[in-house]
C-alpha positions in Angstrom: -68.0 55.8 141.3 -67.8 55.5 145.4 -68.0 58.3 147.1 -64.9 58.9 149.4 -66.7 61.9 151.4 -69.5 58.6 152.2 -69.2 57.4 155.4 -72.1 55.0 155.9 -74.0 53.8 153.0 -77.2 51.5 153.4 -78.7 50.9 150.5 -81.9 48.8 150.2 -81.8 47.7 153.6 -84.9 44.9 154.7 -85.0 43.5 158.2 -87.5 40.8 158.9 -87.8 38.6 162.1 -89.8 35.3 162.5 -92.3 35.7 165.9 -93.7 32.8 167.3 -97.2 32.4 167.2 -97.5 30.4 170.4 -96.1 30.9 173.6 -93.7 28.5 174.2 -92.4 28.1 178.5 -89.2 26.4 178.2 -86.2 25.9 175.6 -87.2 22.2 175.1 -90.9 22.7 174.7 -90.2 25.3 171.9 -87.3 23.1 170.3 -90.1 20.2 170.5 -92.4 22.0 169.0 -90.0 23.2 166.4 -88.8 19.6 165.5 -92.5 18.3 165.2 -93.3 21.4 162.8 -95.9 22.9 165.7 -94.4 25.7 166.1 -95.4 28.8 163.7 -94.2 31.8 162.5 -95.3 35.2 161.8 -93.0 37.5 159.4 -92.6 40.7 160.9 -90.9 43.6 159.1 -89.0 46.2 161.5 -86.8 47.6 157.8 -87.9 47.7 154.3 -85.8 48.8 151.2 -84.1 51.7 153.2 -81.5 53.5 151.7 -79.8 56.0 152.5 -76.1 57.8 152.7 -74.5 60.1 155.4 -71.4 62.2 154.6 -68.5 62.1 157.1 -68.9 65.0 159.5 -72.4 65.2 159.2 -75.0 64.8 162.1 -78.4 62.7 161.2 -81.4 62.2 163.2 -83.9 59.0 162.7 -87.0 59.9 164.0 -90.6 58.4 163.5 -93.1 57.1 166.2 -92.0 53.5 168.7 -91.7 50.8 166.0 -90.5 52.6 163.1 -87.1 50.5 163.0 -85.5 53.2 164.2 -83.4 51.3 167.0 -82.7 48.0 164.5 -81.5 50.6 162.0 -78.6 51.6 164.0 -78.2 48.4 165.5 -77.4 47.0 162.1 -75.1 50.2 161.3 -73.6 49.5 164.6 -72.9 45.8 163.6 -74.9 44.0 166.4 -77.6 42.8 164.1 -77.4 41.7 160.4 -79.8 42.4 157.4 -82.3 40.4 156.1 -81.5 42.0 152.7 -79.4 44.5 151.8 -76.2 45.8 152.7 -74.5 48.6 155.0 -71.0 49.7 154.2 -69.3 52.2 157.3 -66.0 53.4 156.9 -64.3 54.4 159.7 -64.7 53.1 163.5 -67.8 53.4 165.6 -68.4 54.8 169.6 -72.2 53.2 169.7 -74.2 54.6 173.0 -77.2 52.1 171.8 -79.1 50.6 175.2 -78.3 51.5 178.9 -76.2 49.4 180.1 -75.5 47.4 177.5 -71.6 46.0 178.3 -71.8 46.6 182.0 -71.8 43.6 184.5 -74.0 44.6 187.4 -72.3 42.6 190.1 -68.9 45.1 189.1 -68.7 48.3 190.4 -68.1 51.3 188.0 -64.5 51.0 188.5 -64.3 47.6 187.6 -66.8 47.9 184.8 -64.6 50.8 183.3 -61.9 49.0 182.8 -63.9 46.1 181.3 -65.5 47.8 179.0 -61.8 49.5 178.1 -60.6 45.7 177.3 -63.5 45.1 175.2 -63.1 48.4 173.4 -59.5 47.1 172.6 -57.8 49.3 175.0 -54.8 48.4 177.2 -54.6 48.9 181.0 -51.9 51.4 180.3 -54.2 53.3 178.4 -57.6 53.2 180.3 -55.3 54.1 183.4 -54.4 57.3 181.5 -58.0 57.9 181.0 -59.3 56.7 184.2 -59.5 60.4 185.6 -61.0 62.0 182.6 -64.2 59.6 182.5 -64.8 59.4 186.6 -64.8 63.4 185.8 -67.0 63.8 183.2 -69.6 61.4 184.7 -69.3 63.0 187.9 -69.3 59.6 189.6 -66.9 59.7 191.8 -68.5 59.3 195.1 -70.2 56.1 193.2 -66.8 54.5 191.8 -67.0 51.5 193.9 -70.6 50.8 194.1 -71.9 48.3 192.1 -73.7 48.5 188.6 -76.6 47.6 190.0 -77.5 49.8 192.2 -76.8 52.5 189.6 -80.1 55.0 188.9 -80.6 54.6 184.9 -79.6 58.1 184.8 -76.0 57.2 186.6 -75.8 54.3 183.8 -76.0 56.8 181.0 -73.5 58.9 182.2 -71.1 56.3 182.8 -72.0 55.3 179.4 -71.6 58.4 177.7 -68.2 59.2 179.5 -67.0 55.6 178.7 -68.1 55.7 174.6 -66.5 59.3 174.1 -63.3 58.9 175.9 -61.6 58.4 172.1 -62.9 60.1 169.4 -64.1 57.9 166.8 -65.4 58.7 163.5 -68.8 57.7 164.1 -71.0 58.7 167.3 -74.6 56.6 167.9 -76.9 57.6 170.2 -80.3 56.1 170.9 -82.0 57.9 173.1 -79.7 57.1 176.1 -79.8 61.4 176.6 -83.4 61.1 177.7 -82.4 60.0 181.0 -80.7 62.1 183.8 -80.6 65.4 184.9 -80.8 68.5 182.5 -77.3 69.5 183.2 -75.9 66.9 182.4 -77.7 66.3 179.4 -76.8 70.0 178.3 -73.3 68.9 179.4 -73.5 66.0 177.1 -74.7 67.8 174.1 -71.6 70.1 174.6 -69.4 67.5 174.4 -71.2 65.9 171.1 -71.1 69.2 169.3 -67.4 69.1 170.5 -67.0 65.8 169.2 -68.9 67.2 165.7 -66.6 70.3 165.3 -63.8 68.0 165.0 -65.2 66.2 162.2 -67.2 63.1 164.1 -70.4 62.1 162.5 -73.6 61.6 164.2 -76.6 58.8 163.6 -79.2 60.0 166.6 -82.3 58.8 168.0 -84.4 61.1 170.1 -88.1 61.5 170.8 -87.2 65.2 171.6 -87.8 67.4 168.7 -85.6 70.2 170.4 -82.7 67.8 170.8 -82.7 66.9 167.5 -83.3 70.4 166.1 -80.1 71.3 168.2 -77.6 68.4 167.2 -78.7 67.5 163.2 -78.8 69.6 160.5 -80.3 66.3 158.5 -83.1 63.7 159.8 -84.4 60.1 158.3 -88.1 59.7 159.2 -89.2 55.6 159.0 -92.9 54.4 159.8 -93.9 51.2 159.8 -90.0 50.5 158.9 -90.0 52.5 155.4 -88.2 55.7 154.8 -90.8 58.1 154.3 -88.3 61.4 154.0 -84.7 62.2 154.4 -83.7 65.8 154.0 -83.3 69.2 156.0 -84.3 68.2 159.5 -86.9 71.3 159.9 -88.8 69.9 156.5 -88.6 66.2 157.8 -89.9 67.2 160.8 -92.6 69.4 159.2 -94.0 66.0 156.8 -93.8 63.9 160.2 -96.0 66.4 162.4 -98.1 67.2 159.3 -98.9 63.1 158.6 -99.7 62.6 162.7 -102.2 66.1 162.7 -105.9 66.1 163.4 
């Protein structure tokens, strides 16, 4: 019987991309080469057989070292990348702060980007006018409103990030290590506003290399190597297995 309390379910999750083994220096060479069957692949595996469930309300970390899977994991929660196998079933709607910058047009200014990103959010101009204020105040941009993307510091992008995704507040918040960047204020300020967000019943998929962070914001964590679950629990005793299996 489904679990109505489930929010996202991924269940046996593999994720396998085909690398070229030659380097290849334009589109035609590598679609020659890929007509004349000269071009070959190696399998790669960034997911396999993950499964896992998170309750709604509940805040999860994914941690494990660079190439675990843990950024293709929430990119295929987060709907930009498909499975090789498996499936992942989400239930309610998603605010995904997955790369800096991601959405933004660097030739616009913040201004103009705001409202871009509003349309492709699915919000009206009636309603991102209404929220204009509130996000130029919580990035605490406003001195930097008409300047263009571009010339943006990658801390500047993550605050206009943040401030754009949390603007609404949708059932599911992911976060992939976009808090890493910026000043400690803000990032304290930002970790405010997601415990906010979790009070009022938001659930939480996070990424972050900081221990402390993670300790903070999820009571639960998902530890992958290599792209395979190794635990998913209490996120002290995760963490305790994953800094016990890297010692000595």
């Amino acid at each position: 019987m489904e679990n109505t309390d489930t929010i996202i379910d991924i269940s046996n999750v593999t994720m396998r991309f085909n690398l070229a083994e030659q380097k290849t220096d334009s589109i035609k060479e590598y679609l020659v080469k890929l007509a004349t069957g000269k071009l070959h692949f190696n399998e790669f595996f960034a997911l396999r057989d993950v499964s896992f469930q998170v309750k709604r309300g509940e805040a999860v970390a994914l941690i494990g070292k660079n190439g675990s899977g843990k950024s293709t994991l929430l990119k295929i929660v987060a709907g930009v990348l498909y499975p090789t196998m498996g499936s992942v079933t989400v239930n309610g709607s998603i605010a995904p702060l997955i790369e800096l910058g991601a959405g933004f047009d660097p030739e616009l200014t913040a201004r103009e980007n705001i409202y871009m990103n509003g349309a492709i959010l699915g919000h009206n101009r009636a309603f991102m006018d209404q929220h204009f204020e509130q996000i130029v105040e919580f990035s605490e941009l406003r001195d930097f409103i008409d300047v263009p993307i571009k010339n943006y510091s990658s801390g500047m992008i993550a605050r206009l990030g943040f401030s754009l995704a949390t603007i609404v507040k949708a059932d599911i918040l992911i976060v992939d290590e976009v808090l890493a960047v910026g000043d400690f204020r803000f990032r304290e300020k930002c970790h405010r506003k997601i415990a906010e967000l979790l009070e009022g019943g938001t659930t939480l998929l996070f990424v972050s290399h900081s221990a402390e962070q993670v300790k903070a914001l999820c009571p639960k964590a998902v530890w992958l190597d290599h792209g395979q679950m190794m635990a998913f629990g209490n996120t002290e005793e995760v963490f305790s297995l994953y800094e016990s299996a890297y010692r000595g």
